[in-house]
C-alpha positions in Angstrom: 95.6 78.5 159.4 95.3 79.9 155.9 92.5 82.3 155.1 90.5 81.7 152.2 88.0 84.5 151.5 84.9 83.8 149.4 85.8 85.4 146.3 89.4 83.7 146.2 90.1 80.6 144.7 93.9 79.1 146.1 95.9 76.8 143.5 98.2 74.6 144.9 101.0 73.1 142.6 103.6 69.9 142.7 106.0 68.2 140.5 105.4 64.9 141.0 109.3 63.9 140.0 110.2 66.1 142.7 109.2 63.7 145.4 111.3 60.9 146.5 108.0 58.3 147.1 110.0 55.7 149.6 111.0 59.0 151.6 107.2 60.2 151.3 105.8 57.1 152.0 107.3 56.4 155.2 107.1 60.0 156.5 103.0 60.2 155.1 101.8 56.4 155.2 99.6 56.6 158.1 97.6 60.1 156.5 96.6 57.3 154.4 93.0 55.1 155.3 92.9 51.5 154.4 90.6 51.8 151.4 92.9 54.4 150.3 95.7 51.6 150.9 93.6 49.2 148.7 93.1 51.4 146.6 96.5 51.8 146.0 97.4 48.5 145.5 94.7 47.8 142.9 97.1 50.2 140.3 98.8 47.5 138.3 102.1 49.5 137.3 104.3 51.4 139.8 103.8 54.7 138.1 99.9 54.7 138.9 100.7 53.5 142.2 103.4 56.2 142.9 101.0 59.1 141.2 98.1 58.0 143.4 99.6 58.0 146.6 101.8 61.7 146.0 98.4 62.9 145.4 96.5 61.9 148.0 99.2 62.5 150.5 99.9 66.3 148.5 95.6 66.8 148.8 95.3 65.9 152.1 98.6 68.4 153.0 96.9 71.0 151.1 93.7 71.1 152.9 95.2 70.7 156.3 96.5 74.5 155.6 93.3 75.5 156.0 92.1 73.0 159.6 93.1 72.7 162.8 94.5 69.1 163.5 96.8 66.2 161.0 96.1 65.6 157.1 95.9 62.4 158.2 91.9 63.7 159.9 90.6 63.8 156.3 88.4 61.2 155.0 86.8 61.7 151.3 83.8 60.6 150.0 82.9 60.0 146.3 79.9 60.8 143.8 78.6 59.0 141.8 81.0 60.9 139.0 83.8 60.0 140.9 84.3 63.7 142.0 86.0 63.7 145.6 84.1 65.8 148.4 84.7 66.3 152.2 81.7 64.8 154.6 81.9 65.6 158.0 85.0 67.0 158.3 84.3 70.2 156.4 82.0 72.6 158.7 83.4 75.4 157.1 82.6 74.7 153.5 85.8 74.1 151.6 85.7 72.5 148.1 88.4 71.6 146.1 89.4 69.6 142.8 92.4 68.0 142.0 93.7 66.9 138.2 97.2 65.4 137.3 99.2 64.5 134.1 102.0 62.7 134.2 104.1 64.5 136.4 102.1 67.5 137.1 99.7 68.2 139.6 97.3 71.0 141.0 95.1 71.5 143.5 92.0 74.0 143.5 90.7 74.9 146.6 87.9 77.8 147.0 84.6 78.3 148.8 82.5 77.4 145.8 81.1 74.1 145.3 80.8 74.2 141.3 84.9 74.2 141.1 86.6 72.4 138.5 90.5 72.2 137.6 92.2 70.8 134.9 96.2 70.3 134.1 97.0 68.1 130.6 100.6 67.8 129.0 100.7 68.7 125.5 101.6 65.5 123.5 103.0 66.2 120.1 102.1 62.8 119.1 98.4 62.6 119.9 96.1 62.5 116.9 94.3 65.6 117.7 91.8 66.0 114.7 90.5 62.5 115.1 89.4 63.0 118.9 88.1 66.7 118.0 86.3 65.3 115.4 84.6 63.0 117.5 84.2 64.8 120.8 84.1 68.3 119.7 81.2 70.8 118.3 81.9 70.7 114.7 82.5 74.5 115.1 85.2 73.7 117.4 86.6 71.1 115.1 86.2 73.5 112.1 88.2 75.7 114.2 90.7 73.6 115.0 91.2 72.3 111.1 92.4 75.8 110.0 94.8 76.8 112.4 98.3 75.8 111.4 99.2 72.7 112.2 102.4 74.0 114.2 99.1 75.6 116.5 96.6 73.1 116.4 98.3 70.5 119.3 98.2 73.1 121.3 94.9 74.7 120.9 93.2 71.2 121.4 94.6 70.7 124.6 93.6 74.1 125.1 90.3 73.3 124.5 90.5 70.2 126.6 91.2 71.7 129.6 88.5 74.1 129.5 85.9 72.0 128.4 87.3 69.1 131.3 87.3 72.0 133.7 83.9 73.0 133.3 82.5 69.1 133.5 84.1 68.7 136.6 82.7 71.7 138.2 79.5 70.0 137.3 80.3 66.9 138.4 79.7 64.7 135.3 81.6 62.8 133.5 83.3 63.5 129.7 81.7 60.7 127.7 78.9 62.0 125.6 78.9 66.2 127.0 82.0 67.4 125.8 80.1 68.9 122.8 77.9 70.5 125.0 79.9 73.0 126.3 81.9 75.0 123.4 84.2 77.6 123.6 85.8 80.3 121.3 88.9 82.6 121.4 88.0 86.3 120.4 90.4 88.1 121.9 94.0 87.4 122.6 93.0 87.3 126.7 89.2 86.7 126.1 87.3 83.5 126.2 83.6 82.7 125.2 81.4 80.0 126.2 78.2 78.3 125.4 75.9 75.5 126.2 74.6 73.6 123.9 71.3 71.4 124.5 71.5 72.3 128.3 69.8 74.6 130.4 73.4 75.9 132.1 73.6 80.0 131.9 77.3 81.3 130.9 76.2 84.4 133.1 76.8 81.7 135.8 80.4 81.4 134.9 84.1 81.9 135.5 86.4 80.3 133.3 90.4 81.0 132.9 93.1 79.6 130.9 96.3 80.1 133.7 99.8 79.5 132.6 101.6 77.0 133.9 104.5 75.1 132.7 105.5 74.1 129.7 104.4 71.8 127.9 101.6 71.8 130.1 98.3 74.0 130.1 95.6 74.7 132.8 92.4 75.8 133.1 90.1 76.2 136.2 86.0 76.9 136.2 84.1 78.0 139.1 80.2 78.0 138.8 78.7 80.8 141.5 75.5 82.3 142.0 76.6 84.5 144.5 80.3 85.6 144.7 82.2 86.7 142.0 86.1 85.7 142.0 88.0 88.0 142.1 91.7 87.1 143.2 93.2 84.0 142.3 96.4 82.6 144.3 99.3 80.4 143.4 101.9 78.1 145.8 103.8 75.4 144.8 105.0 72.1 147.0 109.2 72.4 146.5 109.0 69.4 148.9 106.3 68.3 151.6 107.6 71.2 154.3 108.6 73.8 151.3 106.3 75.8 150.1 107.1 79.0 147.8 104.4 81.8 146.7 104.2 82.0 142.9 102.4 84.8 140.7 99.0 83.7 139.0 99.2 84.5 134.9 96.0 84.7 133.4 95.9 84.3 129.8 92.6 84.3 128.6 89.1 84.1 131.1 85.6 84.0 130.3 
């Protein structure tokens, strides 16, 4: 089994084109429950369908790294966020958080409840401004407005990704709290954060922007009062029994 110290945090990484889903699918269908079937089959287009299953059957292999016994064993309950969580079948307190876009996908497993991950592809074609404006601090969106416009894309999703990162940690949803957590770049590998109307303490906080692939960017968030991380580990899935070590690039961390 893999060991997974308290001040670690493991990231697990797949490209979801990578996977053949009818060869996946008939080697993995029975790690799969039947609400996690129905689930399934609720996804109207094939694409949702094929994302959902390569993720559950990649989260389930993940975490059985770190059991004894089949990733078919695990069974996940959901809060009232939507935010996935082990019952029973995590005695040894292992969290984890999972985020996709298109065909990207990572998985964040640590020790720490409060543990949030986010992967976005950066879409050229997105209008940025209006959904900063909107769902942004207006310092943020001030921000944002006077970078160049050859940087701004990027620095939104940027943004994004930190700000989704840290919500999941919590375990709420975006609508209405984006604002409420704002974050500025003072340094070329520094981050700073702030609550805004809450009673969360940035002391409480780790927070990293982690390169990934392009066009993609990451962040992840951990929320501890105890143990600091301090070591951050990468892998990625080449294929369901392949499995290579990667180096973790931190750009920027708060």
């Amino acid at each position: 089994m893999k060991e997974l110290g308290g001040s670690q945090v493991h990231l697990w990484f797949a490209n979801l084109k990578d996977f053949d889903l009818c060869l996946v699918y008939r080697e993995c269908a029975e790690w799969l429950n039947s609400e996690e079937i129905n689930r399934m089959r609720r996804y109207q287009s094939r694409r949702q369908q094929e994302h959902f299953v390569l993720g559950r059957i990649i989260l389930k292999l993940t975490l059985s790294k770190y059991f004894d016994g089949s990733p078919s064993d695990f069974n996940f309950h959901t809060d009232t966020q939507g935010k996935l969580f082990l019952g029973s079948s995590n005695p040894a307190s292992f969290f984890f958080n999972l985020s996709h876009s298109y065909n990207r996908l990572v998985v964040a497993v640590g020790r720490v409840r409060d543990l949030g991950v986010d992967v976005e592809l950066v879409n050229e074609k997105r209008g940025i401004l209006k959904i900063a404006e909107r769902y942004f601090s207006p310092r943020e969106f001030q921000d944002l407005s006077n970078l160049k416009m050859s940087l701004q894309t990027k620095r939104f999703y940027e943004l994004w990704t930190l700000k989704e990162s840290v919500l999941k940690a919590q375990g709420v949803g975006l609508s209405g709290f984006l604002s409420k957590v704002k974050f500025t770049f003072p340094t070329s590998d520094k981050l700073d954060m702030q609550f805004v109307l809450t009673e969360q303490d940035p002391a409480k906080w780790q927070v990293w922007q982690i390169k990934t692939l392009e066009p993609y960017v990451l962040a992840l968030s951990v929320k501890s009062l105890d143990a600091r991380i301090n070591h951050i580990e990468s892998h990625t899935f080449m294929s369901l029994d392949k499995i290579v070590p990667g180096e973790t690039e931190i750009i920027r961390s708060f």
